[in-house]
C-alpha positions as CSV (number, residue, x, y, z in Angstrom):
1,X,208.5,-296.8,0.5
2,X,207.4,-293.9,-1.2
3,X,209.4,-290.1,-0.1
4,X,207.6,-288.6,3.0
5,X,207.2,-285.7,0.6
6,X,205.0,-287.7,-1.4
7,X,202.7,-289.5,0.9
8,X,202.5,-285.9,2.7
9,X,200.6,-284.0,-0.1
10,X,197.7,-286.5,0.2
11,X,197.4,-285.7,4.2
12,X,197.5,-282.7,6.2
13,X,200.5,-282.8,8.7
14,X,199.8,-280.2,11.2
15,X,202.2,-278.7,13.2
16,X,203.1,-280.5,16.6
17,X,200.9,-278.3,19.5
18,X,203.7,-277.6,21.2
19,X,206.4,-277.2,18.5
20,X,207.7,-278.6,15.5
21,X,208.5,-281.7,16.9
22,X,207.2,-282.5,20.5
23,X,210.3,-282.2,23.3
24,X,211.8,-285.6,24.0
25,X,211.9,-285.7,28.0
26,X,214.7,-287.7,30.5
27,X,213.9,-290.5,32.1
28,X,215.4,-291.6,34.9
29,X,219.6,-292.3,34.6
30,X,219.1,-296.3,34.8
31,X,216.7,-296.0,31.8
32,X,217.6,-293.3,29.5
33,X,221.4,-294.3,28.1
34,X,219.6,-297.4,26.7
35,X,216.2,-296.0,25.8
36,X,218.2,-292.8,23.9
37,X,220.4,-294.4,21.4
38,X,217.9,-294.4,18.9
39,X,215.4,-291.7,17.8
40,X,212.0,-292.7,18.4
41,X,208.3,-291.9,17.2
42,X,205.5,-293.2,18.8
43,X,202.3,-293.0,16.6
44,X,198.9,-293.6,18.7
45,X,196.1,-294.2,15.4
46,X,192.8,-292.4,16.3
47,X,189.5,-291.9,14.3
48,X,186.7,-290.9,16.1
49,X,187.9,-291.9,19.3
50,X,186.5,-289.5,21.2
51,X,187.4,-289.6,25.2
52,X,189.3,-292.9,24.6
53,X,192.3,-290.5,23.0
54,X,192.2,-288.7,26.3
55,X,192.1,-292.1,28.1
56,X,195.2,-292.9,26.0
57,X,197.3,-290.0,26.4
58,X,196.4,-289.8,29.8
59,X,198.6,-293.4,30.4
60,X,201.4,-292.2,29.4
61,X,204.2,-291.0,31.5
62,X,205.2,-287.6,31.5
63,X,208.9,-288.1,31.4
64,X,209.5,-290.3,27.8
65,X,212.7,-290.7,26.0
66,X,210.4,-290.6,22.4
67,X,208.3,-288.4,20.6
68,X,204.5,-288.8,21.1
69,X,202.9,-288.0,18.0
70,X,198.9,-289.1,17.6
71,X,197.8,-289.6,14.2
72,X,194.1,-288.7,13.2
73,X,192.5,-290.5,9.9
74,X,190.0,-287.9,9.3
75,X,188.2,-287.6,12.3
76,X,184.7,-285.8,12.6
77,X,184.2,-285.7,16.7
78,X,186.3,-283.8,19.2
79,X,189.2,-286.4,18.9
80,X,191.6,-283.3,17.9
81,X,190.5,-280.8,20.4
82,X,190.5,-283.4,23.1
83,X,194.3,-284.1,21.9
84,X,194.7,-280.7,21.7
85,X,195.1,-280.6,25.8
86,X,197.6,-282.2,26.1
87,X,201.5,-280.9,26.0
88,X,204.4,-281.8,23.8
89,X,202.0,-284.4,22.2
90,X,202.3,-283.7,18.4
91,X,199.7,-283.8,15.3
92,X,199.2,-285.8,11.9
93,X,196.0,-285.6,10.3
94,X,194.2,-286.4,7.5
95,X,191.5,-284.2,6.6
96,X,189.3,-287.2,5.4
97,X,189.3,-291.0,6.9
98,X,191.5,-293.2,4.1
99,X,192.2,-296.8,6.8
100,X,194.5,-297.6,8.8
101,X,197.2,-298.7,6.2
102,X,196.8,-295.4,4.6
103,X,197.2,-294.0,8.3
104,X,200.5,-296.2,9.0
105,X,201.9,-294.6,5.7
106,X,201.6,-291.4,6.6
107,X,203.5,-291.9,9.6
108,X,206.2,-294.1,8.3
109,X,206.9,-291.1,5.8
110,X,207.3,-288.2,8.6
111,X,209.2,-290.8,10.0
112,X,211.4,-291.0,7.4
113,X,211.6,-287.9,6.5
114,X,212.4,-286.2,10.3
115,X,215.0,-288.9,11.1
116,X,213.6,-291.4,13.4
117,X,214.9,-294.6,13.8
118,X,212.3,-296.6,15.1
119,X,208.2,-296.2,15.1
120,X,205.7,-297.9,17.5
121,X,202.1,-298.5,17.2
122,X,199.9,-298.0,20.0
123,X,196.0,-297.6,19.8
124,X,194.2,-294.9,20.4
125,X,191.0,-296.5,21.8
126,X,192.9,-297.3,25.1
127,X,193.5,-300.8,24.6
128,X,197.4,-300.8,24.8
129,X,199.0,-300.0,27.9
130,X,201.8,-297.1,26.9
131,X,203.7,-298.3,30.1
132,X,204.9,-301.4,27.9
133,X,206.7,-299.7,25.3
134,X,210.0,-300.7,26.5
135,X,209.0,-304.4,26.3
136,X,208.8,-303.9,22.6
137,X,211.9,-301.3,22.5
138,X,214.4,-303.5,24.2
139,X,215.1,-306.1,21.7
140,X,215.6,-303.6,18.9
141,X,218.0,-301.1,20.9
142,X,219.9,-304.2,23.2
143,X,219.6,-306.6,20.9
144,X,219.7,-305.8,17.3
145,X,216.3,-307.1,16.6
146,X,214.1,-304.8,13.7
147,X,210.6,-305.6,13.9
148,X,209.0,-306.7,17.5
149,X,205.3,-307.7,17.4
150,X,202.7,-307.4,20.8
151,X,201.3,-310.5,21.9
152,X,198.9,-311.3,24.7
153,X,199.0,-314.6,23.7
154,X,202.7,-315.1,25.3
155,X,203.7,-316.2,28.7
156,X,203.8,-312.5,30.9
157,X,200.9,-311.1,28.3
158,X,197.2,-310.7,28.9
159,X,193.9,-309.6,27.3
160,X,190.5,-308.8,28.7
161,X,186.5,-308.0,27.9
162,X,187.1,-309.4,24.5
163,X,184.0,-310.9,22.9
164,X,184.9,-314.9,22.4
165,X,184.4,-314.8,18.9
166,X,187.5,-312.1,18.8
167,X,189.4,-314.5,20.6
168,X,189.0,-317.6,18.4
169,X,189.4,-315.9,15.8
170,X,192.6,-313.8,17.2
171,X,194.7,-316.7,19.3
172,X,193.7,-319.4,16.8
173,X,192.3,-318.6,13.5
174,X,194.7,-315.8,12.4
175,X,197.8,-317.0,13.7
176,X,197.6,-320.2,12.4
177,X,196.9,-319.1,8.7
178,X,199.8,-316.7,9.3
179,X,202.1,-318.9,10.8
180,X,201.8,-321.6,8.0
181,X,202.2,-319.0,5.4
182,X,205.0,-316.7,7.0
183,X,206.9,-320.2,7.9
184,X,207.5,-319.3,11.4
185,X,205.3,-319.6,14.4
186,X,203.3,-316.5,15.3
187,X,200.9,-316.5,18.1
188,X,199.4,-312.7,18.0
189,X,199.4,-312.5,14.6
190,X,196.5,-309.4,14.4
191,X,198.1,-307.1,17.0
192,X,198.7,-303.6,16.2
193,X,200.9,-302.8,19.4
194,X,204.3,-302.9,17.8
195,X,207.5,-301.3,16.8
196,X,210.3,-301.6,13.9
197,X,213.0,-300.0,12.8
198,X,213.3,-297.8,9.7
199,X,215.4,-299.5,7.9
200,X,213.1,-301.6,6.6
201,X,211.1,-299.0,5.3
202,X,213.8,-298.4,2.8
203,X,213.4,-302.0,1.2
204,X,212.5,-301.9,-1.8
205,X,211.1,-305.6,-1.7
206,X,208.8,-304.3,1.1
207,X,206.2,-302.0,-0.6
208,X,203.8,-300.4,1.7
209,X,202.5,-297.7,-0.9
210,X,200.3,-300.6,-2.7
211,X,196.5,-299.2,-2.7
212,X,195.3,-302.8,-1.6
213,X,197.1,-301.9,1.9
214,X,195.2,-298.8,2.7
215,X,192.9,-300.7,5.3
216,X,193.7,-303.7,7.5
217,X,195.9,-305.4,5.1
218,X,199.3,-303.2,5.3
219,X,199.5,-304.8,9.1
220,X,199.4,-308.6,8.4
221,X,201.3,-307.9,5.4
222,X,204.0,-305.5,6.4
223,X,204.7,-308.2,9.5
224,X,205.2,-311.0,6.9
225,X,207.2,-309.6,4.9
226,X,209.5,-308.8,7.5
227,X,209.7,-312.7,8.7
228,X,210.0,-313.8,5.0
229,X,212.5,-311.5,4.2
230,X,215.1,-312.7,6.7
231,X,214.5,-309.5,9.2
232,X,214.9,-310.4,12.7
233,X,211.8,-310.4,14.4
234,X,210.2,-311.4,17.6
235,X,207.3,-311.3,20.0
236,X,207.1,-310.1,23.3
237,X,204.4,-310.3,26.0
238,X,201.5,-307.2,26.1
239,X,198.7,-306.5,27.1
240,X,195.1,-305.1,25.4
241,X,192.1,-304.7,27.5
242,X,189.5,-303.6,25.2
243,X,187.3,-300.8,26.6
244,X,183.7,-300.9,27.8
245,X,181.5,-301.9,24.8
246,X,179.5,-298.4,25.7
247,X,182.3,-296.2,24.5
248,X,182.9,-298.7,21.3
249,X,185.6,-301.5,21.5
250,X,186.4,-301.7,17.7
251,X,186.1,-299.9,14.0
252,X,186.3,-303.0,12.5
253,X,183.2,-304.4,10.7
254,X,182.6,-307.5,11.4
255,X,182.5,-309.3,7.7
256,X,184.7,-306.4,5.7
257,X,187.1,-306.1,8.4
258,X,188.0,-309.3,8.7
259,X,188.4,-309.7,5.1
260,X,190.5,-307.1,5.3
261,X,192.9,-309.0,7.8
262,X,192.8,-312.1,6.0
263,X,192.8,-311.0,2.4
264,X,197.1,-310.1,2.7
265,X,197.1,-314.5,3.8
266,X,195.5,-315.6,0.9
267,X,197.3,-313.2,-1.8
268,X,200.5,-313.5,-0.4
269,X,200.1,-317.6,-0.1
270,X,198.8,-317.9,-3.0
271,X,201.9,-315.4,-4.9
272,X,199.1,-313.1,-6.0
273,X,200.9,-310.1,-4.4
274,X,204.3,-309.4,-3.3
């Protein structure tokens, strides 16, 4: 993983709205000695999201024992002002759209470079519930675990207004490639709700700053290589209700896009890429 420093100068890191790092709030005493042992960002991705950012930041609690941050890839509609509104909710940006991977990067490297221990993925189209996020923090602060993956595919997980050929192709398809490749089973192989530690970050063997990653691919391949490289990882029960198909369920095309997810399966089987 490249310096923050470096990945920085291709993006435009705005300050925070409410300072330079948004204020991270008490919960509860029966929650927070747990929840505050590690330094925490949570990154929720947006691109033209438009009221599904507000929808997002609107789920999650006011008290949090993490940062908020919401990271814009270029957006062209009133994602920013919308985000704007709300308090101690802090800023990355890039001025242009460069993909998700390219999006993940950035983050990883403020990470990095501000001190954090952990990140977590959430969406910002309103599909993840923000009220889960201890699900996937709990195995990583009580029990040593370094990369926990979403799945609504588990026993206590759920999914719903998902087109069928989304599911197939998410519960069946997907998993199964990545499963047989990645030598462990996998059942939510495609879901971006997650969190890690950033220690892993730091592995040299794991190496994120590959252009081939800058769209879907850095996902599938980033959770790979933490299986194959003998990280402890695990999946724990979410949920992802995708929103009304008015306001736009997905950025993913449906041909490219799914190349995208399924290109990092066939290089990496096939020792093409490390």
């Amino acid at each position: 993983m490249k310096s923050a420093g470096t990945d920085l100068r291709h993006s435009q890191a705005t300050r925070p709205v409410s300072d330079e790092h948004p204020g991270r709030n008490s919960l509860p005493p029966s929650d927070a000695p747990a929840m505050l042992r590690l330094k925490v960002l949570v990154a929720a991705f947006c691109y033209n999201e438009h009221q599904k950012i507000e929808r997002t930041l609107s789920r999650f609690p006011q008290e949090r024992p993490y940062d908020l941050f919401v990271m814009d890839d270029g957006s062209c509609d009133d994602s920013l002002e919308r985000v704007r509104n709300f308090a101690g909710v802090g800023i990355l940006h890039h001025t242009e759209n460069r993909g998700i991977g390219a999006a993940i990067r950035t983050v990883n490297a403020y990470a990095l470079e501000h001190g954090y221990d952990v990140v977590v993925h959430v969406a910002g189209n309103d599909k993840d519930d923000p009220l889960l996020i201890p699900r996937l923090l709990q195995p990583i602060l009580e029990e040593g675990y370094d990369y926990v993956q979403g799945s609504r595919y588990l026993e206590g997980g759920g999914y719903g207004q998902m087109p069928v050929y989304r599911i197939l192709a998410t519960r069946y398809l997907h998993p199964l490639l990545f499963s047989f490749i990645a030598r462990q089973h996998i059942t939510d192989s495609t879901n971006g709700f997650r969190a890690y530690r950033t220690t892993l970050l730091r592995d040299a063997r794991i190496d994120l700053d590959q252009s081939w990653l800058d769209q879907y691919e850095l996902e599938p391949y980033f959770f790979y290589k933490a299986i194959r490289l003998g990280y402890k990882v695990r999946e724990v029960p979410v949920t992802k209700i995708y929103p009304p198909r008015a306001l736009g369920y997905t950025k993913m095309k449906a041909f490219s896009g799914w190349w995208s997810i399924l290109r990092p399966l066939v290089f990496l089987g096939l020792g093409l890429k490390k």
